[in-house]
C-alpha positions in Angstrom: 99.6 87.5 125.5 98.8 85.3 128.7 101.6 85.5 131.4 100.1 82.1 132.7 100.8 83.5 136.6 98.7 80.5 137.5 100.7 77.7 136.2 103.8 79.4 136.6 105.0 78.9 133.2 103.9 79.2 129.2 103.2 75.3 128.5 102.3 76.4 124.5 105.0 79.1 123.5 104.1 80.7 120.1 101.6 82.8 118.6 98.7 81.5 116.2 98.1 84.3 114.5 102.2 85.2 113.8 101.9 81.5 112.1 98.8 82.6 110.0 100.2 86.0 108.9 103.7 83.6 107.5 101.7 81.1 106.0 99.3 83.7 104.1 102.7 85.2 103.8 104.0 82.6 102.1 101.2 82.1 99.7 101.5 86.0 98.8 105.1 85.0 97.8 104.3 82.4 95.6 101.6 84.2 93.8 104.4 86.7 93.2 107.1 84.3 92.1 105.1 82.4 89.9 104.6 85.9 88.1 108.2 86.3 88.2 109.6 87.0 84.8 112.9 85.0 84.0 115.4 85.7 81.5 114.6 84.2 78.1 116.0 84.2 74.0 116.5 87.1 72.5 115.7 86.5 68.7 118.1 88.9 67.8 121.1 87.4 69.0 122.8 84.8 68.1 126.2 82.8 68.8 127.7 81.7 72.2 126.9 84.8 74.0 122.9 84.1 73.2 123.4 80.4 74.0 125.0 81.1 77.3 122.4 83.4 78.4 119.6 81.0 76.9 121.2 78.1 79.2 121.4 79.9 82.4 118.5 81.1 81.7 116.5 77.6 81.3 118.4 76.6 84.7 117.3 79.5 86.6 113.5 78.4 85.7 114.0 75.2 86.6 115.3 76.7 89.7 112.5 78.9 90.4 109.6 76.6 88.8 109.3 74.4 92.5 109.2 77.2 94.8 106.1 78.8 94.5 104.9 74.7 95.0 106.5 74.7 97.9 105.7 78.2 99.4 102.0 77.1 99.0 102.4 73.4 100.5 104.7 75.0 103.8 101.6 78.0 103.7 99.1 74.7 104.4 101.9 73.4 107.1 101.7 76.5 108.6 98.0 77.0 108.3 97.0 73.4 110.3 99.9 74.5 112.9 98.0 77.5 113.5 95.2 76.2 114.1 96.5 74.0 116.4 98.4 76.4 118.1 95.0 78.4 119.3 93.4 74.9 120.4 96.5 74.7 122.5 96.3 78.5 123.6 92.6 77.9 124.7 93.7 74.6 126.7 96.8 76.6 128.8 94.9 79.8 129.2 91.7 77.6 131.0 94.3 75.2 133.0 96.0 78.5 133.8 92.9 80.3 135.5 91.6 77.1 137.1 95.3 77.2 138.6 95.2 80.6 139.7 91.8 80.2 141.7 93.3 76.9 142.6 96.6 78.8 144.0 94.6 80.9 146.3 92.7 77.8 147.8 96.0 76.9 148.6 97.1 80.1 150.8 93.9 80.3 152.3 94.4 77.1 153.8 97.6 77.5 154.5 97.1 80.8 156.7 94.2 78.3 158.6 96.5 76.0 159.1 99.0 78.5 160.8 96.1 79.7 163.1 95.0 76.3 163.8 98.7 75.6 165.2 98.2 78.7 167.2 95.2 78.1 168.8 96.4 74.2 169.6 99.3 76.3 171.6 96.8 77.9 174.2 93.9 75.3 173.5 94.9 71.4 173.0 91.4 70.7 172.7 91.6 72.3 169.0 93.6 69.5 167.8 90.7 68.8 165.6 90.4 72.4 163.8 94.5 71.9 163.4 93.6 68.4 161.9 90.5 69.2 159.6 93.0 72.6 158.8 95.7 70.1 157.5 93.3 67.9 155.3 91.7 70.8 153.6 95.7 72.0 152.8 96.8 68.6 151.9 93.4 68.3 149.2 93.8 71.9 148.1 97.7 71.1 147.2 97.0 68.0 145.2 94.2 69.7 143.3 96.8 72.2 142.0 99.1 69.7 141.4 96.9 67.9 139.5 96.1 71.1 137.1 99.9 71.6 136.5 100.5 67.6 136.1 97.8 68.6 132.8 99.7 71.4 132.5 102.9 69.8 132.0 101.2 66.9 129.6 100.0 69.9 127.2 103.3 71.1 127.2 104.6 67.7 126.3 102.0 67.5 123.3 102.4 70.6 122.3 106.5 69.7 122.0 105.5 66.8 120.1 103.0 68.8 117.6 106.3 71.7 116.9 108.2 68.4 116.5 106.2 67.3 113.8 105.7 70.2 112.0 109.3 71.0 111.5 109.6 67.7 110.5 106.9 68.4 107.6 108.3 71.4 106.8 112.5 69.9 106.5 110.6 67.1 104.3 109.3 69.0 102.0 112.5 68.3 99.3 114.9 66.1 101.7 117.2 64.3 99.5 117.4 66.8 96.6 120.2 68.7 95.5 119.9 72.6 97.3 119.6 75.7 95.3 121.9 78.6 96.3 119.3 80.2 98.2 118.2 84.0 98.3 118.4 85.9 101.8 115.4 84.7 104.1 115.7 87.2 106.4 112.7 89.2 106.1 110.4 85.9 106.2 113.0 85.1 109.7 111.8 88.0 111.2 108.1 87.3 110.9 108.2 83.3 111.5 110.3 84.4 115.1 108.0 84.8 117.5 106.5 81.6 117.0 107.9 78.1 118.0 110.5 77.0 116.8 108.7 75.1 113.7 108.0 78.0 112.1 111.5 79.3 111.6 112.3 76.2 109.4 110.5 77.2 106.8 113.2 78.9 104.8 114.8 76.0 105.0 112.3 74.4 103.6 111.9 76.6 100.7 116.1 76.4 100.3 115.2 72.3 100.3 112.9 72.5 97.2 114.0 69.4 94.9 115.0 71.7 91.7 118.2 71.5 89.6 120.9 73.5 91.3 121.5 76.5 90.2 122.7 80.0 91.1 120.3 83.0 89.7 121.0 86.0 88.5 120.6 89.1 90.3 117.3 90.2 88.7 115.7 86.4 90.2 116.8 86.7 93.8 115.7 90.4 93.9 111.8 88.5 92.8 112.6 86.0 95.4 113.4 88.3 98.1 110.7 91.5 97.3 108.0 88.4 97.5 109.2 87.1 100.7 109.1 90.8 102.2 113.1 90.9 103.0 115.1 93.5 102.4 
């Protein structure tokens, strides 16, 4: 991972290939979940016991039905993100060694500058070494400032792009009822290291328009193996 000693800061946080692994992640899941059995009729029971269990049972697939869907639709969220992410990475990690070099122009000049002011002490004829000295500084300062001004306007796209994202992935059943959802911690812990878009995706997944509807043990255990939590 680029420190970015150039620029003096990370105008992209996140990692590209963190976003992959979730997204493929998340297509693993639903590929799993969608082989999922659910509870279903036993034809050799009968009366309200059988109908309860036949009822709860139709609700949990109704529950469960939408979320490999939307697994696979946050997995293609995830997938242009990444993507983006590494055109970003490739933009901060060229500003940052043009800034670097750029850096070093800067101390060079600034050390002739210092001797320059020297020499003017003992010999005022020098005024134009200290003069030429100072220019050279003053160019070498706004060429580094320039790289971090395009620096700072990655950073600011790059802001916008998380933004979005996020914002694709809470769509992705705003307005319907929520399910009681299973425990997203093992897909937390992947989706944390990068940006913060990433780590809405169990919300997402917990925003999937379905019927609500709590499921039974042997459902969230599915839900939660295929998501890799424990």
């Amino acid at each position: 991972m680029a420190e970015f000693r150039g620029l003096g800061f990370d105008p992209v946080p996140g990692s590209a290939d963190a976003v992959a692994e979730a997204a493929r992640r998340c297509v693993a899941a639903a590929a799993k979940l969608g082989d999922a059995p659910t509870p279903g009729e036993i034809p050799e029971w009968a009366g309200r016991s059988a109908q309860a269990l036949a009822d709860r049972a139709g609700r949990t697939r109704a529950g469960l039905a939408a979320v490999p869907e939307a697994l696979r639709e946050a997995a293609a969220v995830l997938d242009d993100w990444a993507g983006v992410l590494a055109a970003h990475r490739r933009q901060a990690e060229d500003l940052d060694h043009r800034a670097g070099t750029a850096r070093r122009v800067v101390v060079d000049a600034q050390d002739d500058v210092e001797r320059a002011e020297t020499t003017v002490q003992f010999s005022p004829g020098a005024e134009g070494e200290l003069t030429a000295a100072r220019s050279r500084l003053t160019a070498a300062q706004r060429d580094l400032d320039r790289l971090l001004d395009q620096a700072r306007d990655l950073e600011r796209v790059h802001s916008t792009e998380a933004a979005r994202v996020a914002e694709r992935l809470r769509s992705l059943g705003d307005g319907a009822p929520l399910p009681s959802a299973p425990d997203f911690r093992g897909l937390a812990t992947q989706l944390d290291t990068f940006s913060q878009a990433g780590r809405d995706l169990g919300v997402t997944v917990a925003r999937t328009p379905v019927a609500p509807v709590t499921p039974p043990a042997g459902a969230v255990g599915a839900f939660t193996a295929a998501l890799g939590g424990r």
